[in-house]
C-alpha positions as CSV (number, residue, x, y, z in Angstrom):
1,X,91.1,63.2,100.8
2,X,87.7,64.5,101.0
3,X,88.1,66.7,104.7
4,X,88.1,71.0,103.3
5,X,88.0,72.3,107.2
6,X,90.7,75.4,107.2
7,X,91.9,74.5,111.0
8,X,94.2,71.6,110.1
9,X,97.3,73.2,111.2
10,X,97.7,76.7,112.7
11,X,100.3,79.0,110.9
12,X,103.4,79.9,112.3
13,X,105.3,82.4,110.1
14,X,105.7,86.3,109.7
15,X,102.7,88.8,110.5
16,X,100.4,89.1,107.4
17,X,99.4,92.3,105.6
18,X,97.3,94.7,106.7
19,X,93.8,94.1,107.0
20,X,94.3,90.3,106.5
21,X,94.5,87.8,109.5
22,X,97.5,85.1,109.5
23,X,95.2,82.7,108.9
24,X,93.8,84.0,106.0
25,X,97.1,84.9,104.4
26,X,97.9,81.0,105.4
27,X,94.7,79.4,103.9
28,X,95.0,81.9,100.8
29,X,98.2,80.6,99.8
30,X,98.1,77.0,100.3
31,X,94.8,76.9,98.0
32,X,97.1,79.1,95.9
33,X,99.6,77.0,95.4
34,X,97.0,74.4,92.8
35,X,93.9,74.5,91.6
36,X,92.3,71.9,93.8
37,X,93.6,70.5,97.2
38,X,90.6,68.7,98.0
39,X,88.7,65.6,96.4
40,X,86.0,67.6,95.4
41,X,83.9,64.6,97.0
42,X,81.1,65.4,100.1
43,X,82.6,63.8,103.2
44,X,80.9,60.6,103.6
45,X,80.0,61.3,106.8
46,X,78.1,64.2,106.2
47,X,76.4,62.1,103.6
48,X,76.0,59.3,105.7
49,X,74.1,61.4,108.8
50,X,72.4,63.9,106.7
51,X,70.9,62.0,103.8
52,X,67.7,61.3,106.1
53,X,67.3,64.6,106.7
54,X,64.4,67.0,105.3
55,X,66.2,69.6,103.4
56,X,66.2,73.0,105.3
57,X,68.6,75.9,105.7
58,X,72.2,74.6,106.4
59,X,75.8,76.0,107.4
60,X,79.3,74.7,106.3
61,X,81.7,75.6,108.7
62,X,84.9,75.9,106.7
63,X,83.7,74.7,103.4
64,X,86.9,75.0,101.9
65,X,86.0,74.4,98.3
66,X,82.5,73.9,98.2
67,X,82.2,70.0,97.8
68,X,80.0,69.8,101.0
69,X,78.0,73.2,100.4
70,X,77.1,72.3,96.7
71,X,76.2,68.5,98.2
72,X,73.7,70.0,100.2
73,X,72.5,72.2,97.9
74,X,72.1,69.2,95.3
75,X,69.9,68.0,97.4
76,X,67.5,70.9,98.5
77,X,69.0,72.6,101.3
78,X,69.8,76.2,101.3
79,X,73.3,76.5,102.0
80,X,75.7,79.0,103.2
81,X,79.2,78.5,103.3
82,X,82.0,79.9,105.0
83,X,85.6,79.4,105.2
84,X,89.0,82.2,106.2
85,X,90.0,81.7,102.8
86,X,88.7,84.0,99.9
87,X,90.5,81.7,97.2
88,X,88.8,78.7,98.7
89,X,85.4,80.5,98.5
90,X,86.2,81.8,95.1
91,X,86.4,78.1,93.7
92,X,83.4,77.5,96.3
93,X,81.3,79.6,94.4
94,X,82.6,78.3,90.5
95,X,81.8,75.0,92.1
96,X,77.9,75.8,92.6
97,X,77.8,77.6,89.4
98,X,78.9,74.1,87.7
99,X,76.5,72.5,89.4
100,X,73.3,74.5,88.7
101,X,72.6,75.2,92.1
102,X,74.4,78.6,92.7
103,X,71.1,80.1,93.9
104,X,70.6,77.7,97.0
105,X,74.3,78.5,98.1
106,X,75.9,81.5,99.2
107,X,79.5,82.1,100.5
108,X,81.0,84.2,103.4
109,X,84.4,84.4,104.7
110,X,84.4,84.5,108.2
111,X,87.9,83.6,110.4
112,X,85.7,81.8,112.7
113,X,88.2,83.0,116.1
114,X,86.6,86.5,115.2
115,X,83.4,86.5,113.9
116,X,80.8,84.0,113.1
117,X,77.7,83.8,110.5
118,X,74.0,85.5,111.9
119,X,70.9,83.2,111.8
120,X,69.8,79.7,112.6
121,X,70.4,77.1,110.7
122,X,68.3,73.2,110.5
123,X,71.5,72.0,109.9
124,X,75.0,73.0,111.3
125,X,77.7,71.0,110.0
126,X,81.7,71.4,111.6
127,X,83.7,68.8,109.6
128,X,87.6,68.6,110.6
129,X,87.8,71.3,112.5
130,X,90.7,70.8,114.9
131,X,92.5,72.6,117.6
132,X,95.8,72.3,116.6
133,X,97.6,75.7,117.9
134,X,95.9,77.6,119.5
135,X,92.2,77.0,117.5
136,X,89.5,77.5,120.0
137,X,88.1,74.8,119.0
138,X,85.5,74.1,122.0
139,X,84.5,78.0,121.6
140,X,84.0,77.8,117.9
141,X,81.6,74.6,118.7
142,X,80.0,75.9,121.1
143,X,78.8,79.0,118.6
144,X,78.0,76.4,116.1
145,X,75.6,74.8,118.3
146,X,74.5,78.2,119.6
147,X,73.2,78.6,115.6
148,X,71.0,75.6,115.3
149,X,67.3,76.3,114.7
150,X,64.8,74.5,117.5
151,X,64.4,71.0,115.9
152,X,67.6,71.4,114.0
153,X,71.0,69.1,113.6
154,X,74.4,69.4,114.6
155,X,77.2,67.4,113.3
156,X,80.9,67.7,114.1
157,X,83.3,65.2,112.5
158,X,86.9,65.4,113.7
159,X,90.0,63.0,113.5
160,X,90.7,60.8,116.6
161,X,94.5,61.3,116.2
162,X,96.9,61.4,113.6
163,X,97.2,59.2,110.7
164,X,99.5,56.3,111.1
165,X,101.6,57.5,108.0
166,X,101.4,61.1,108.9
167,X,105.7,61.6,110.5
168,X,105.4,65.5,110.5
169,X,102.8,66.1,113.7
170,X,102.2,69.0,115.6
171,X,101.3,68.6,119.4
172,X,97.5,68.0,119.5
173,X,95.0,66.9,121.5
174,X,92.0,64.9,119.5
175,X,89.2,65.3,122.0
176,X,87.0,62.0,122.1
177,X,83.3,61.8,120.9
178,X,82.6,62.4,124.5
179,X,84.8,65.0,125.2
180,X,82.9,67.0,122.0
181,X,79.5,66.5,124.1
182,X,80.7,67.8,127.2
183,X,82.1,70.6,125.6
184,X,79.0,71.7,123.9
185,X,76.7,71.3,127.3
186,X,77.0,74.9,128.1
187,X,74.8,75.1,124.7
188,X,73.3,71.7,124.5
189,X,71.8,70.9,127.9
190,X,68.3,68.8,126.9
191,X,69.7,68.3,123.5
192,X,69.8,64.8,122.1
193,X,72.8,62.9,121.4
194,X,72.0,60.8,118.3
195,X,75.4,59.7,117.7
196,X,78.6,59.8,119.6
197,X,81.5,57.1,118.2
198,X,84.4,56.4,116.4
199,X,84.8,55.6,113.2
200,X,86.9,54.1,110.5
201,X,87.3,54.9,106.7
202,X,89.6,54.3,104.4
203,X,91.9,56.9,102.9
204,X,95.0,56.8,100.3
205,X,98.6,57.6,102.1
206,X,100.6,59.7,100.3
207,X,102.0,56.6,98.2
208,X,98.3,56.2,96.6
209,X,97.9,52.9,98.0
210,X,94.9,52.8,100.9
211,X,94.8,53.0,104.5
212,X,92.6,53.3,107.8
213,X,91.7,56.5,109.4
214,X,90.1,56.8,112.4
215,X,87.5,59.4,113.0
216,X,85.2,60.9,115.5
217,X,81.1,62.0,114.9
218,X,79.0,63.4,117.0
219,X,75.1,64.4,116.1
220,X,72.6,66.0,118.3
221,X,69.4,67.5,117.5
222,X,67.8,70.5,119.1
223,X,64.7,70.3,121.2
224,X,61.9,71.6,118.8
C-alpha cells in the first residue's frame, strides 16, 4: 500500500492532551504502533504525472513517511513536506537522510483544518486525502491550489470508493474527478485541466494476494 495521506479515517475517541489536536494524537499513535505502515514506495501516480515535469519547488500534502517527499527530491525538486503527525515526520526526515537528499527536503507538521504551509509551490501534490468525518476536504483543496506558483501543477489523487475487500467502512462520499474540478473553481477559474479520470491499479488485500482499486486524478496547471 503505497497511499501516506493522514485523512483516511477521522478519529473518534477521548479528547487528546493539551496542546495536541485529536488528530494528531490519532496519526501519532497509529505510526506508533510499527515502524513502517506504508510501502515506502512513491505513489505511482505521482510518478506517473510528475516525471515530465522540470524539477522546481514542490509540497507533499500529508507526506506521511516521506516516500513521495524524498521521490521528489531524488529527482531535483525542493521539497517540503507536511503531515499532523510528528512521528510520521520523524521517519520522514530519517528517510531523506538515507537517501542523500536531506538538504532538498524539509518537514513541517501542520493539521491542515488549522493551518497550512506559506509560499508557492511549482508543484502541489494532495494524494489520498479524503473527507471521511468531517475532513474539509474541498477547503483544504481549495488552499492547495491557492499555493501553486503561476505556471505551476496541481495534482490531487483520491480513491473513487471503497475497496471491494475493505467490510469495515465509514459513511463517505468519494467526490468524482469532476466533482474535484468544480470544487477547486473558486481558485482555479482559467486554470487548465490536464487530467480528470478514473483509474485502476492493482493493490494486495489483506490476504497478500492482488486486487483492483479504483482511483481518481486530477492535474491542472496554473496560467503562467
Amino acid at each position: 500500500m503505497t497511499e501516506h495521506a493522514h485523512a483516511h479515517t477521522h478519529p473518534h475517541h477521548s479528547p487528546a492532551a493539551a496542546g495536541t489536536s485529536a488528530g494528531e494524537e490519532f496519526w501519532d499513535g497509529r505510526y506508533g504502533e510499527s515502524d513502517r505502515i506504508w510501502s515506502g514506495e512513491a505513489n505511482a501516480m505521482l510518478v506517473h504525472e510528475v516525471s515530465g515535469l522540470a524539477p522546481g519547488r514542490a509540497l507533499d500534502l500529508g507526506c506521511g513517511e516521506g516516500a513521495d517527499a524524498v521521490w521528489l527530491a531524488r529527482r531535483g525538486w525542493t521539497v517540503t513536506g507536511t503531515d499532523i503527525s510528528g512521528v510520521a515526520l520523524g521517519r520522514a526526515a530519517e528517510h531523506a537522510s538515507d537517501a542523500g537528499v536531506a538538504d532538498r527536503a524539509t518537514w513541517a507538521r501542520h493539521d491542515l483544518t488549522e493551518s497550512f504551509p506559506d509560499g508557492e509551490f511549482d508543484l502541489v501534490s494532495a494524494c489520498f486525502l479524503h473527507n471521511y468525518g468531517d475532513f474539509p476536504r474541498d477547503r483544504v483543496l481549495r488552499s492547495a491550489a491557492a499555493a501553486v506558483a503561476p505556471g505551476g501543477t496541481l495534482l490531487v489523487v483520491g480513491h473513487a470508493g471503497w475497496a471491494p475487500w475493505q467490510e469495515d467502512r465509514e459513511e463517505a462520499h468519494f467526490p468524482t474527478p469532476q466533482e474535484v474540478v468544480a470544487q477547486l473553481e473558486p481558485v482555479t477559474a482559467g486554470w487548465e485541466v490536464l487530467r480528470a479520470e478514473e483509474t485502476e491499479r492493482i493493490q494486495n488485500q489483506p490476504d497478500g494476494t492482488p486486487g483492483t482499486r479504483t482511483d481518481n486524478v486530477v492535474r491542472m496547471r496554473r496560467p503562467a
